[in-house]
N, C-alpha and C positions, 0 to 999 in steps of 0.2 A: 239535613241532608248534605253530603258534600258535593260540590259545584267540580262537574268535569272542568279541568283546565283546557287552554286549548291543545287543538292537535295541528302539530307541523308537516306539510307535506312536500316532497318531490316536488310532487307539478308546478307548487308553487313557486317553484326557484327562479330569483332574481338576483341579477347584478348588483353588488353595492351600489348606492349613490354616488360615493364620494371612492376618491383613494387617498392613500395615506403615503407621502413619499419618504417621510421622515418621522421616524416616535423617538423622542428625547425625554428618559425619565429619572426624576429624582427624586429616590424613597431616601428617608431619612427616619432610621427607628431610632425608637426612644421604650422606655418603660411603658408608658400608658396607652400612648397613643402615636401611630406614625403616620406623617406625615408622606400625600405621594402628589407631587409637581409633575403632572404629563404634559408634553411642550407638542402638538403634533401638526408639522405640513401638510396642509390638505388641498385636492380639488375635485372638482366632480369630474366624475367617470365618462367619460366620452360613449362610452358603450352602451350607459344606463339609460333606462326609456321613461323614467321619472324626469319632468319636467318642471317640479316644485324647484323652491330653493330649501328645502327643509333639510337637516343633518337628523338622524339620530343616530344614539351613540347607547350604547346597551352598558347595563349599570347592573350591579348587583345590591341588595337590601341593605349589605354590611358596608355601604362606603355613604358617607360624611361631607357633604359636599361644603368647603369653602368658599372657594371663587372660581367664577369663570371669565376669558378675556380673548377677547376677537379680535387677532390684529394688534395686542396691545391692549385695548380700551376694554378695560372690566364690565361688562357686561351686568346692568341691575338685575331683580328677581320677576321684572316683568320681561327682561329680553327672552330667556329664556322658558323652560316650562320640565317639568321632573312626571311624567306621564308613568306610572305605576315606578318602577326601578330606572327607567331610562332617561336620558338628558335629550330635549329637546330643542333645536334652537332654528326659529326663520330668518330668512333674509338672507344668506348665508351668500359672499360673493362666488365668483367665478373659483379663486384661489383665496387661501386665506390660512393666518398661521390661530390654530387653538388653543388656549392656557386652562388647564381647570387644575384646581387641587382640592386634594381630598383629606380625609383621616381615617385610619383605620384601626381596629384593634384586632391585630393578626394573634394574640394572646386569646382571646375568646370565639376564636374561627375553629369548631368540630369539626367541622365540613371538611375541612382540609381539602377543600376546593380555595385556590386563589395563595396571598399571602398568609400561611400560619405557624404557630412556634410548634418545634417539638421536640420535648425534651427541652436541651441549651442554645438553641439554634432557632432561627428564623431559613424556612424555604418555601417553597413553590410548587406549586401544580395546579397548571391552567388548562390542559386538557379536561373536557370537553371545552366548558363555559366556565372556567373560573377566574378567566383574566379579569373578567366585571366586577369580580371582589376586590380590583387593586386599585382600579379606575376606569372610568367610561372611556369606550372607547368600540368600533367597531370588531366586537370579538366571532369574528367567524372565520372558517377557514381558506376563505379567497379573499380575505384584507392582507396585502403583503406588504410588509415594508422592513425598512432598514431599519435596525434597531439601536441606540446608544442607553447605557444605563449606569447612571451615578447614583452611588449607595454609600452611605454613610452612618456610621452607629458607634455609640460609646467602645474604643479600643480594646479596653481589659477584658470585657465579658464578650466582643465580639471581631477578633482578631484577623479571620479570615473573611473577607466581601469576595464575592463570585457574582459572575452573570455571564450571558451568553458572549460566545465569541472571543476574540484575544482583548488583551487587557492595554488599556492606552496611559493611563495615569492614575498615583495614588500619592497621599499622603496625609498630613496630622493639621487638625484642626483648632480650634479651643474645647474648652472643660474637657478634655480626655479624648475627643470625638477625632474620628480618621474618618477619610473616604478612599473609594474607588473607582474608579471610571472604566466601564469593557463600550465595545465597541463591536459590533457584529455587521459586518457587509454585504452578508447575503440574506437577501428580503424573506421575510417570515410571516406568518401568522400570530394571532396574541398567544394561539395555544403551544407555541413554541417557546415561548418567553421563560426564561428561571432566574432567579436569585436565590444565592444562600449567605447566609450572617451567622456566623459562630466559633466556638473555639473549637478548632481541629486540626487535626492530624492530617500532613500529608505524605503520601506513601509515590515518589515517583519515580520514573523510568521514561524514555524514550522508543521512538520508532520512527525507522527511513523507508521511505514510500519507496515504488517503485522508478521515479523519477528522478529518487535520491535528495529529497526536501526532508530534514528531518523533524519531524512531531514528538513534542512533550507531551507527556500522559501521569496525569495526575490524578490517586485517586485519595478524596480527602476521607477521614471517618471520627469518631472522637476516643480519645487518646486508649480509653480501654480493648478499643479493637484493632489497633494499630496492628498486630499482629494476623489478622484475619484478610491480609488483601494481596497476597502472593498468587491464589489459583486466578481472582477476577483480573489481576494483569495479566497472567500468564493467557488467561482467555480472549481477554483483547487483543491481546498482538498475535495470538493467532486467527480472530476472526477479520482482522485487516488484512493479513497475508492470505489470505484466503477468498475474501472479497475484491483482492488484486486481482488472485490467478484465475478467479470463476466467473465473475463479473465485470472482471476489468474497470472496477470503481476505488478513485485513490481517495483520500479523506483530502478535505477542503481547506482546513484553517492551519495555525500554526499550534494550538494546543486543545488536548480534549481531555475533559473533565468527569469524574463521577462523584457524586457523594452520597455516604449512606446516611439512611434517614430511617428510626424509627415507628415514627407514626405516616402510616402511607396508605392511600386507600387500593395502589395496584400492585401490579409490581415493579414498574421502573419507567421515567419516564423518557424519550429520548431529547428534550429541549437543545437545541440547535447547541453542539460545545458544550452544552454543560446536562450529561444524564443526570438526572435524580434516581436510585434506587433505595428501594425499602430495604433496609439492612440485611432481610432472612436470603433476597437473592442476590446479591454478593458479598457477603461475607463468610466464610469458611475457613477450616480448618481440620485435620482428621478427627480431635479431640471433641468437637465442639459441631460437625455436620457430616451427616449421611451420604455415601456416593450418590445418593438421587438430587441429593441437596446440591453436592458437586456437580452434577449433570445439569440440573435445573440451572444455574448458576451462568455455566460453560454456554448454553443455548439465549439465555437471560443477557449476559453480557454480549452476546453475538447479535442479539435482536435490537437491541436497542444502537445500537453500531451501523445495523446494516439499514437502518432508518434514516442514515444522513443522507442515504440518497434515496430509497424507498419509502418517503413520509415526509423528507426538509426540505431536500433541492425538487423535486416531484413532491409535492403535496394535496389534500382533498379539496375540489371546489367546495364539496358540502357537505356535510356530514352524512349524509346519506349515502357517502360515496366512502365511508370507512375501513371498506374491506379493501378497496385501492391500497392501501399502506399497512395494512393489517394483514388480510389474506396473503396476499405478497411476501409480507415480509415473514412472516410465519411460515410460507414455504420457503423462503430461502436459508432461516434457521435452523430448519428441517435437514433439508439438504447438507447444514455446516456437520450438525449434530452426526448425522448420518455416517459423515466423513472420518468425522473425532472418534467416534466411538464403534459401534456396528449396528450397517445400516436394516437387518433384520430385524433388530431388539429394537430401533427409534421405531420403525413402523409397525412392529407388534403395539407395541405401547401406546403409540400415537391413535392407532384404531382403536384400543380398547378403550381410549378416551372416549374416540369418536362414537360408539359406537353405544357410550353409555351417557355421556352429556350430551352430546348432540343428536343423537338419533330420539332421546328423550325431549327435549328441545322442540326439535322439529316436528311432534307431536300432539304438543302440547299447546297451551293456550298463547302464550308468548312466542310462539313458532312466526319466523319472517324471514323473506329472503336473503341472501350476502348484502341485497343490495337492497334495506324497506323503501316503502313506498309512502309511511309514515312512522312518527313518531309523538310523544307525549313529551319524554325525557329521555335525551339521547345517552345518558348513559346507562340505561338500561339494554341498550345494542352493541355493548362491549360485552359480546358474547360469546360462546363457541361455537357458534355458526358465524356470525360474522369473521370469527378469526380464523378455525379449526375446520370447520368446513370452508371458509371462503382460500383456504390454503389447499385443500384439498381441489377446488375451482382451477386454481390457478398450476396444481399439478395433473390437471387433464391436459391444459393446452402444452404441458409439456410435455407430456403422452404423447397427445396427438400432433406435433411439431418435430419432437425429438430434440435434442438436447442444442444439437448446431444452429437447430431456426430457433430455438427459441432465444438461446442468446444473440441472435443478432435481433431478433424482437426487444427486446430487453434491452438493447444497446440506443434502437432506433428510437424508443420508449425514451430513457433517460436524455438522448441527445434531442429528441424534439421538444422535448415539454420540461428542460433544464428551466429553474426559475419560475415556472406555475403551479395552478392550482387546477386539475382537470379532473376527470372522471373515470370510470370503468373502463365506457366506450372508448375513450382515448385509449388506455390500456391496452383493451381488445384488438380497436383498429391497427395501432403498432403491429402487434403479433398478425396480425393479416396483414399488411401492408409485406412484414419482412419473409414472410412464407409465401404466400401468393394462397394461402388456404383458408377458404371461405367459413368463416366460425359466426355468420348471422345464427342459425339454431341453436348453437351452442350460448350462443348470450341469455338464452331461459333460462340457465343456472344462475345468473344476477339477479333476476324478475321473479323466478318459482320457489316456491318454500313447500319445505316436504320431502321425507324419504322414501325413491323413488326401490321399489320391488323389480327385480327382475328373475322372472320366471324361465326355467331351462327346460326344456325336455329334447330330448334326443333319440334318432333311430340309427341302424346299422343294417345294411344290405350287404350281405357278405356276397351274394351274386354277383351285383354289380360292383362290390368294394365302394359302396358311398354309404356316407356318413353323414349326417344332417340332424342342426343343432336349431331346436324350434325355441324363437324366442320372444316375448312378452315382456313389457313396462309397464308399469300402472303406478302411479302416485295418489296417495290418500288426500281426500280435501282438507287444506288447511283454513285458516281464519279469514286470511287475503285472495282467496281463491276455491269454487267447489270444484272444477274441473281443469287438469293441467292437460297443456301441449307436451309432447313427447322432448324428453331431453336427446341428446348428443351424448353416449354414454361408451366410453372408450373401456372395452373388454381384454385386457390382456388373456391370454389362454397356452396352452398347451396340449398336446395328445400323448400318451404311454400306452406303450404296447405290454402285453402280458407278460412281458421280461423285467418291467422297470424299463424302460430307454426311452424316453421322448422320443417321437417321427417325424423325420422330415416330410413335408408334408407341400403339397400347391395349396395355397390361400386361398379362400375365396374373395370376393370385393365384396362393401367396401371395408378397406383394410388400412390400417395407418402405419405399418412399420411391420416390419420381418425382420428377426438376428439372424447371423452370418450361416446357420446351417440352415434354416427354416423348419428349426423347431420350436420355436415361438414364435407369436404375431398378437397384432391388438386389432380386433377388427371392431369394427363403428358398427351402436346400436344406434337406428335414427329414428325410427317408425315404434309406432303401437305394436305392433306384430314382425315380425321378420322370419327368415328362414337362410341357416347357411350350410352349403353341402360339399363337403372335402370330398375329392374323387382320389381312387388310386390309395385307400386304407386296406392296409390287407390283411386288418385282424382287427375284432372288436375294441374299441379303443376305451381308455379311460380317460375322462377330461377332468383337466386342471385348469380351474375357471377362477377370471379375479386376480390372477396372480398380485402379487406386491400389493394387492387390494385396489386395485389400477382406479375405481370411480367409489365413490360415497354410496351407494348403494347397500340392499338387502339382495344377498343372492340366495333363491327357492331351486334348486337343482337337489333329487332325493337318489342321493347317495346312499349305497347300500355299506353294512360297517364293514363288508369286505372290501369295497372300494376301498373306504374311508384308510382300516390297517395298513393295505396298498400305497397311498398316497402317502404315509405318514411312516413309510419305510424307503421309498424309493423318489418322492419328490426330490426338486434339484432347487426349486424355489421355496429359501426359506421362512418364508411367511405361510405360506398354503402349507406347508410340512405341519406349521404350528396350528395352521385353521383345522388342519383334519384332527389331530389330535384333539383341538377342545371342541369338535362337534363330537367326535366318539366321546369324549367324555357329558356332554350336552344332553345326548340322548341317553346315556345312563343316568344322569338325574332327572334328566324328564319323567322317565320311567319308576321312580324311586315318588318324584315328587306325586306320580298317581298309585302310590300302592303299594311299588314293590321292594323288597327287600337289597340293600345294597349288593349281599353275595349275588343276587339272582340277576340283577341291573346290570351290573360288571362282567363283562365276558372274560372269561380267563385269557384271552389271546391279548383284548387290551390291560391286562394289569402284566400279562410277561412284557407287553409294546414297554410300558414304563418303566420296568426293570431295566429293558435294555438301556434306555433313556438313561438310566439314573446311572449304569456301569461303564457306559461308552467313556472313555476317557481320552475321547478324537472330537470329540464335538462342543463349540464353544460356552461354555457352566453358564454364561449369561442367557443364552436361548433355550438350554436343559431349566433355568431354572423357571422360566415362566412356559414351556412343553409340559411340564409336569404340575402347574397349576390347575385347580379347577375353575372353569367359569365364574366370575366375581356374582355377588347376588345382583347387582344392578345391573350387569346381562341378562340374567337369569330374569327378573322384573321386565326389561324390553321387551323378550320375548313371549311375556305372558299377553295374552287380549285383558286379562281383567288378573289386577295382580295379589296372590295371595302371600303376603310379608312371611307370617308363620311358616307355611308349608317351604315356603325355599329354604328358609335358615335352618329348621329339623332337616330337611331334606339332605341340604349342602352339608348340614355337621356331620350327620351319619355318615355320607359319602369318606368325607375329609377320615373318619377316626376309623371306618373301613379301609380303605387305600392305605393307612397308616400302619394299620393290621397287616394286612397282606404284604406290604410292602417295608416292613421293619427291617430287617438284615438287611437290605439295599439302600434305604435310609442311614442308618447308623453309617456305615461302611462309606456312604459318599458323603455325610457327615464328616469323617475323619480326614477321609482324599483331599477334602476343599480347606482346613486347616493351613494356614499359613504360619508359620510361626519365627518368619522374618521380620525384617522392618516394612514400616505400612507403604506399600505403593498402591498407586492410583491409577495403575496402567491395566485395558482392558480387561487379561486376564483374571487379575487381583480381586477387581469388580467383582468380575464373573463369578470367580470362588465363594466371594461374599455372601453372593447373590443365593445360589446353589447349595453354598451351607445354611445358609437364615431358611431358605426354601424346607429343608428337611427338618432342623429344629420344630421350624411351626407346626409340621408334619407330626413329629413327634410328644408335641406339647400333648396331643388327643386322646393320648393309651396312658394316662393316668398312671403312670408308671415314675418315682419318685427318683429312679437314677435318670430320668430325661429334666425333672425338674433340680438336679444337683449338676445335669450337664448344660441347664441353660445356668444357674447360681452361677459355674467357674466360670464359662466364659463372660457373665458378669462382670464377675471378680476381677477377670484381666484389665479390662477397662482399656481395651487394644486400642480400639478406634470406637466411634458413635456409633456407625453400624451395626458393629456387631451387638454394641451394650445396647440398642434400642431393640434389635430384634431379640436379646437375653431378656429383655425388659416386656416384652409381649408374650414371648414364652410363660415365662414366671404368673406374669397377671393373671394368663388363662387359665394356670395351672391349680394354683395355691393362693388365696387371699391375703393369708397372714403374713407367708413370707414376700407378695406384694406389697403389702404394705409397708415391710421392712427396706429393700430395694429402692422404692418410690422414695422413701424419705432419705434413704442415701443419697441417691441420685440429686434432689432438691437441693440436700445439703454441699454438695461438690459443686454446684453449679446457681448457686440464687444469684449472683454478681450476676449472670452471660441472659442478656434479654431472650436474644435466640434459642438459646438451649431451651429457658424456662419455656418458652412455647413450644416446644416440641413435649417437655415436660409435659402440660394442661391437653395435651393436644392424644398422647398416649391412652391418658385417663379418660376423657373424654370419650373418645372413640370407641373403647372397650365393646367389642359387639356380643357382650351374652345381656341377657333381659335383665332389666329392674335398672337400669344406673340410673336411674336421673336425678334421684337422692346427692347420688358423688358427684354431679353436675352441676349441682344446683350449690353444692359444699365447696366446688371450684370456683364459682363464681365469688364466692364471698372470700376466697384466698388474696391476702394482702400485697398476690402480684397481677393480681389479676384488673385490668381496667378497661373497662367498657367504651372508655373513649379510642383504645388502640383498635385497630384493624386487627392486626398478626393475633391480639388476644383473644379476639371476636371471632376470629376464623378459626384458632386453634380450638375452643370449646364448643362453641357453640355451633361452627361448619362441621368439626367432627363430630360432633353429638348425630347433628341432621346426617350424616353417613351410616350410622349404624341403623339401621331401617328396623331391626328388632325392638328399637327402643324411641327413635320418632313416632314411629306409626305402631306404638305400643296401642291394644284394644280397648283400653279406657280412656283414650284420647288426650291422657296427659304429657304427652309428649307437645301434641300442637300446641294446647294452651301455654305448656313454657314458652315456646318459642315464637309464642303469636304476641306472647308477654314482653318480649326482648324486642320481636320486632318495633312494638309500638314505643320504648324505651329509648332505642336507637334511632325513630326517628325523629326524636327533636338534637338529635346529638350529631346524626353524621346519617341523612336517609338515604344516601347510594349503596351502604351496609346496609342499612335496615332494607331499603329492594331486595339486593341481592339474599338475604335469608328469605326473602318471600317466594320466590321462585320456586322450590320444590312444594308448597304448598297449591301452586296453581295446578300440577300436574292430577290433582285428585281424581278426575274422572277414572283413570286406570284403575282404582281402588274397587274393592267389593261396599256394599250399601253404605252398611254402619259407618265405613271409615270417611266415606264420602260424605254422611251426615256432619259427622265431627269436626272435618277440617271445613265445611261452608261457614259454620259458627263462627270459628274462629278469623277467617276471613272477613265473615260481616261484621265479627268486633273489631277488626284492625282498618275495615273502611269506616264507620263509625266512630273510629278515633278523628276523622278529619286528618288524613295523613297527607304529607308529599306528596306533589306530583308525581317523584320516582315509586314510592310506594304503590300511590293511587293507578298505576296504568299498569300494574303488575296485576294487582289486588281486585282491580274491575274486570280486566280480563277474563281472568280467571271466573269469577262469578257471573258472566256472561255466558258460560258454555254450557 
């Protein structure tokens, strides 16, 4: 039987013992084995209620202990004591300087937690716990100190030495060997700590702050992708000037670094000066990545940027306190994105993330607050709730504040707790301190897990001309909670009168903001029940509720499809323009998915709605091109009580190759409009076209008609940009076998040198959503580019495999067993991957019986296997419901 590990909690949060005033480290790699000299000044913590003189110092399995020396004097093997992974030592004085050295071998580290090689390079990643893989040391996120780091490794093979902060000294050693010396001033945590060792390529440029101090920006990568680092500078120097002019925060050192990496298990890390990212998000090119790729990139390199004062200079007391720096900082990406590109399409997209990770999430058996209250394995809470919803948390208070309080919240935030390690609450209190506006209720969004329902109903008194909007919250019980208190739930809204015109209108209370005509307002839900009554309407009104998607919420308001047409012609808010659009289309496969036939499902009015959509040549192609989507199946699946896999994807394909029908001349024709046949730009509209052309191809893919599969071959054939050949490339598969098979292997052939491409390559295949693949999956897997120890390759096959829901939750359950196969595979290799595949296997209960049968099996074989603690608190979960 396997032994529950322990569980870490909140409540139990205590001060270190000790502080660290100074960490002096000196890794020295070698071939076999490297050696790491931690030098660290310590004393005890004035603040701490431990009264022993005991140190511990948290250690990881993979380190080697040499010697330790107290003050100097090397301490024998009775002074101290090695208490599971961690170094123990009594007697410890007042003040005292600590020696320990270790060995490691960063070459046989999967984990890619801590020190590991990858690829020609030696780097870093100690977010959560992996600094204990390099040496003991207090690795948690309120241990701060000043960090110096001397790195030294054979010249030829490892040219470049990086580590945090600005660099103090280097030079040449014996038998071939150099070092480097950085130096970093501003006190950190261990999980901030990087080095990198290798031979690479540096790509640099500069930037002059607002102060006029100018900053080097270095981005190193290896010599084959030297070419690939023009968009992630061009990204960075805009998200500086931008975090100037929005935030008023200037960048602290004299030089900031990135390097790409490989083998990564996230996507980027922000280490104080020196980012690590995974090559696939900053590296680009038209030839070689997708505008999404590019966008991903542009917000990727923004975040990890906007982390040197949201997560470095402000950092977490605990890790329980990770949406502090998360949440945060993912709204303020948000917000850059928004600005970069159009802020419609970020928050179209951004919901329908939310709305299909996270509202799944929050459901589910691994459902917890922004803010848990426990843990097993914290990195199992690098989730979309913690980030995506805790970002969504953190754009309520800017609802409810408005954008002037919230920045001077956010000023007083950074200027109070410059140099610590704090909390939520600290957070929260700033923002109340700089507003004067009491947000106690609103802190159950940190504490509550769960997506909270709010129910509408509404009457109309045209006698009296009042208007009243009856309103209800109710929250499902999650695992930490059977019964929630009422959240603070900020409603943006609107009224249209029969004409199309928004009304100006008197508010009711309470209300957090009115625009300059007072046809919008956000009024505060606070209570279980509420009632709000507009006086002086002088005609039945329509509401537009939610607007911008203003709270994380499920909104139940039953909108009639004349409404809905109405709204989705005359809305002025372009995100609700696009929610009415895909509920009209919602409830046309609802109705499909019980029975009825797509002609009869489809109201002629909404397929002219789409035409017009598809001919307007006034309205931006990036927001036509997701208008005119249908609901993804993993909406479709949220909204089911008990979800039928089958029935949605027959459903949806019929929908998909009707629409296609009816809407062929309007297709083809904006097809040809959204042609570019210039040189390739990047700029909004360009996107847009892309977007809005690939949107109709797939459209067209459906009507088996073989001039649609010669018109996805040419634009093949151009090989214009990635875009377009990856959406030629999804074309084609769906269409014709044989000729996929031809394509695929050209494709391979142009491209086996470019790692990135190849996994977009695996990732295509993979994904393929008609029934039967797992044969090709299983055929991928044994591809001689394929490696189980990558991330990027793990996620490209095997995450897309688990997306096509046709073919995971196939009804002979051979979908689970592969992937309950991998999981148990992956976790003696790297188990923060092997979790994370585990995840949508906990969601089972939504299933119908059989399936629910199938995947517990599979489950109790993979707790059975004796897995990771990361595994293990996934995996138990789940089989606890």
């Amino acid at each position: 039987m396997t032994t529950q590990p322990p569980i870490i909690y909140l409540k139990d949060y205590q001060v270190p013992s000790h502080l660290i005033e100074g960490t002096y480290l000196d890794i020295r790699i070698d071939t076999e084995k490297t050696r790491v000299i931690s030098t660290l000044k310590m004393r005890r913590n004035p603040a701490s209620s431990d009264t022993s003189n005991q140190l511990k110092l948290h250690g990881g399995k993979l380190l080697e202990l040499v010697s330790v020396s107290l003050d100097g004097a090397e301490l024998s093997s009775a002074e101290y004591q090695l208490v599971a992974t961690d170094l123990v030592i009594d007697n410890c004085p007042e003040a005292f300087e600590l020696r320990t050295e270790c060995l490691i071998e960063p070459q046989n580290n999967t984990s890619l937690e801590g020190l590991y090689q990858s690829g020609g390079m030696f780097c870093t990643q100690c977010e959560a716990e992996g600094f204990r893989n390099i040496t003991f040391y207090l690795d948690r996120p309120d241990a701060l100190s000043v960090f110096t780091t001397r790195i030294s490794a054979p010249k030829q093979q490892y040219p470049v030495l990086l580590a945090n902060g600005n660099p103090v000294e280097q030079g040449d050693e014996e038998q071939g060997r150099h070092f480097a010396v950085w130096h970093d001033p501003f006190p950190k945590p261990a999980y901030l700590f990087a080095m990198v060792a290798g031979d690479l390529i540096r790509h640099a440029d500069t930037f002059t702050t607002c102060s006029g101090r100018e900053v080097d920006l270095h981005i190193f990568v290896e010599a084959h992708n030297s070419h690939k680092c023009d968009h992630a500078m061009a990204s960075l120097k805009r998200a500086m000037v931008w975090d100037e002019q929005v935030y008023g925060r200037e960048y602290d050192l004299d030089l900031f670094m990135i390097v790409a990496v490989d083998d990564f298990n996230m996507g980027a890390m922000e280490n104080k000066g020196l980012n690590i990212f995974n090559s696939d998000c900053v590296l680009a090119d038209p030839d070689t990545a997708t505008d999404a790729m590019f966008e991903r990139i542009e917000g990727i390199v923004a975040h990890e940027y906007f982390h040197n004062w949201s997560g470095n200079r402000v950092t977490c007391r605990d890790w329980f306190q990770l949406s502090l720096k998360e949440g945060f900082t993912v709204f303020r990406d948000a917000q850059y994105t928004a600005d970069i590109y159009s802020p419609t399409v970020k928050r179209i997209d951004d919901v329908s993330l939310l709305r299909t990770a996270q509202f799944a999430e929050d459901s589910g058996p691994m459902a917890h607050p922004i803010r848990p209250a426990s843990y097993i394995e914290i990195s199992n809470f690098y989730s979309v709730t913690v980030y995506e919803k805790g970002a969504e948390v953190v754009g309520m208070i800017h609802t409810l504040l408005g954008p002037d309080l919230f920045r001077q919240g956010s000023d007083l935030y950074f200027d109070r707790h410059d140099g610590q390690a704090v909390t939520t609450d600290d957070f929260v209190c700033a923002m109340e301190d700089a507003s004067e506006i009491d947000l106690k209720q609103f802190k159950r969004w940190y504490s509550q897990a769960g997506t909270p329902t709010v129910t509408v109903r509404d009457e109309y008194n045209a006698a009296t001309q009042e208007y009243r909007l009856h309103i209800q919250q109710a929250t499902p019980p999650t695992p930490e909670a059977e019964h929630k208190l009422p959240f603070v739930i900020p409603l943006r809204m609107a009224l249209f009168d029969g004409q199309g015109q928004p009304m100006s209108l008197t508010w009711p209370q309470p209300v957090s903001s009115i625009n300059s005509d007072a046809t919008e307002a956000v009024i505060n839900i606070t209570a279980e029940q509420q009632t709000f009554c507009f006086t002086d309407v002088s005609s039945q009104p329509i509401p537009s509720l939610l607007r911008q998607f203003s709270a994380p919420i499920k909104l139940d308001y039953p909108y009639t499809q004349q409404q809905l047409l109405f709204l989705a012609e005359h809305e002025n808010d372009g995100f609700n323009r696009w929610e009415a659009v895909q509920r009209l289309l919602l409830q046309a496969l609802q109705e499909v998915m019980q029975g009825a036939k797509p002609e009869i499902a489809v109201d002629k009015k909404l397929l002219a709605l789409l035409a017009d959509l598809l001919t307007d040549t006034h309205l931006d192609p990036a927001l036509v091109a997701r208008l005119v989507l249908l609901p993804s199946e993993a909406y479709l699946a949220e909204m089911q009580t008990k979800v039928d896999v089958d029935k949605i994807y027959l459903s949806r394909e019929s929908m998909r190759a009707y629409l296609a029908q009816q809407l062929e001349t309007e297709l083809v024709s904006c097809y040809k409009r959204c042609q570019d046949n210039g040189p390739f730009a990047q700029d909004g509209i360009a996107i847009g076209r892309r977007a809005l052309k690939n949107a109709c191809l797939l459209y067209l893919t459906t009507l088996n008609n073989k001039a649609y599969l010669q018109l996805a071959q040419k634009q093949y054939d151009a090989q214009g940009n990635l875009t377009d050949v990856n959406a030629a490339l999804q074309a084609i598969v769906a269409m014709d076998e044989q000729a996929a098979d031809k394509v695929l292997t050209d494709f391979y052939g142009r491209w086996q040198q470019d790692a990135q491409v190849v996994d977009q390559w695996f990732a295509l295949q993979a994904g393929v959503n008609k029934p039967g693949r797992l044969d090709k999956v299983q055929a991928l897997m044994s591809h001689p580019a394929f490696d189980i120890k990558n991330p990027n390759k793990v996620r490209s096959v095997l995450g897309s495999f688990m997306r096509s829901a046709i073919n995971f939750h196939a009804l002979d359950g051979s979908g689970y067993a592969f992937i309950a196969q991998q999981i148990i595979a992956l976790n003696a290799i790297n188990p923060m991957m092997a979790a994370a595949l585990s995840k949508p296997l906990g969601r089972f209960k939504k299933h119908t019986p059989e399936r629910q049968s199938l995947i517990r099996q599979q489950l109790q074989l993979i707790l059975d296997s004796k897995p990771s603690k990361d595994v293990y608190e996934v995996v138990s979960k789940a089989l606890a419901q």
